[in-house]
N, C-alpha and C positions, 0 to 999 in steps of 0.2 A: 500296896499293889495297884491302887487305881492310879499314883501319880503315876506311873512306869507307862500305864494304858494310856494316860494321855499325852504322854512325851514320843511313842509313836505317831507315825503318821499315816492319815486313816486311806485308805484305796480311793482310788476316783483322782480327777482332775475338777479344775477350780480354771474357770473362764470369765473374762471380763469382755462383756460386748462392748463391739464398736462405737453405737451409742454411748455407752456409759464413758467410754474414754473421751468419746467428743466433748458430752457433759463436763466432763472434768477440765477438759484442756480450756472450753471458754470458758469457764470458772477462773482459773487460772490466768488467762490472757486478757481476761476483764478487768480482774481484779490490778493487776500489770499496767494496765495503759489506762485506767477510771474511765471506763465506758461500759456498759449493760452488757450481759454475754447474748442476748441476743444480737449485738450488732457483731460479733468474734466469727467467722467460715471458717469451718476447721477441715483440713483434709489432711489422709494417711498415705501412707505410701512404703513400701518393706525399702530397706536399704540393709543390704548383704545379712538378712535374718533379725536384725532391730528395726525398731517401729522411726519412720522419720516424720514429724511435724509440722504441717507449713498452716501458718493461720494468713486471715486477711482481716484487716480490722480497721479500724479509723481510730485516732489518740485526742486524749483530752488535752487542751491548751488553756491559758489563762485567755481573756480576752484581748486582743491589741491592744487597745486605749488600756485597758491597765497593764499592759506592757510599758505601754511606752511613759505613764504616770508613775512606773516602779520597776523599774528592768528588772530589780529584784523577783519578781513575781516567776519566770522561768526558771531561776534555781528553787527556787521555793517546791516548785511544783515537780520537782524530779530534773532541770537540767535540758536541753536540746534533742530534738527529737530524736534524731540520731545514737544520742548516749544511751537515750532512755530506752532504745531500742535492743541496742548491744548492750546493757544491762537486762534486758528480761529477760533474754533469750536463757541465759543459763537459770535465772529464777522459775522460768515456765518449767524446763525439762526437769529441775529437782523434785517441782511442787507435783509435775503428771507424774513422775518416774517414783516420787516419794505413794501418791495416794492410791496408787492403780499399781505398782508392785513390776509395770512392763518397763521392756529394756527401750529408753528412747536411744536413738544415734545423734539427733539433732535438733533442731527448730530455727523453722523458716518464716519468716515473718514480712507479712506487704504489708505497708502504710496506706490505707483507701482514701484517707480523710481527716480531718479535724474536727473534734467538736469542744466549743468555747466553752468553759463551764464558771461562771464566776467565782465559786468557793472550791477548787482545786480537782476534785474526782465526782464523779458521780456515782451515785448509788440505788 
């Protein structure tokens, strides 16, 4: 009898603040570009009833001079900023839309900056 009671579903609703999505999303977009979630602005915005995403952040780069001592160093490190960019966007929206259970529509993403990190991400 109790599995039956807990295979219902109990009254009430279940909210996730704002905060806690923002939390998530720079976790998320940090994690994506190797920079601290403190440096990630996250803003919301409804789009026709789904949540839309637009972060602003700076990306980690290898240093020049070891660019140009190993070009290799830019695929090492994820590839052109660009790529690395139209590749997160769909890794953000799974990992918010995965951990927070909301319907995202999108993710919008500004490039603010670089920041050089010699051993690949920062943590």
């Amino acid at each position: 009898m109790a599995r039956q009671e807990e295979a219902r579903p109990l009254a009430g609703h279940n909210r996730i603040s704002t905060q806690a999505l923002t939390s998530v999303a720079k976790g998320a977009a940090a994690e994506a570009f190797g920079v601290l979630p403190p440096d990630v602005r996250v803003s919301w915005a409804d789009d026709g009833g789904l949540l839309a995403l637009s972060l602003a952040l700076p990306i980690s780069i290898p240093p020049l001079t070891a660019v140009l001592r190993d070009p290799g160093r830019v695929e090492a490190q994820g590839g052109a900023v660009w790529d690395r960019t139209a590749r997160a966007k769909r890794a953000i929206l799974d990992r918010v839309s995965g951990l927070t259970g909301s319907a995202l529509s999108r993710v919008n993403i500004r490039i603010t900056g670089v920041r050089a990190t010699a051993g690949g991400r920062v943590r």
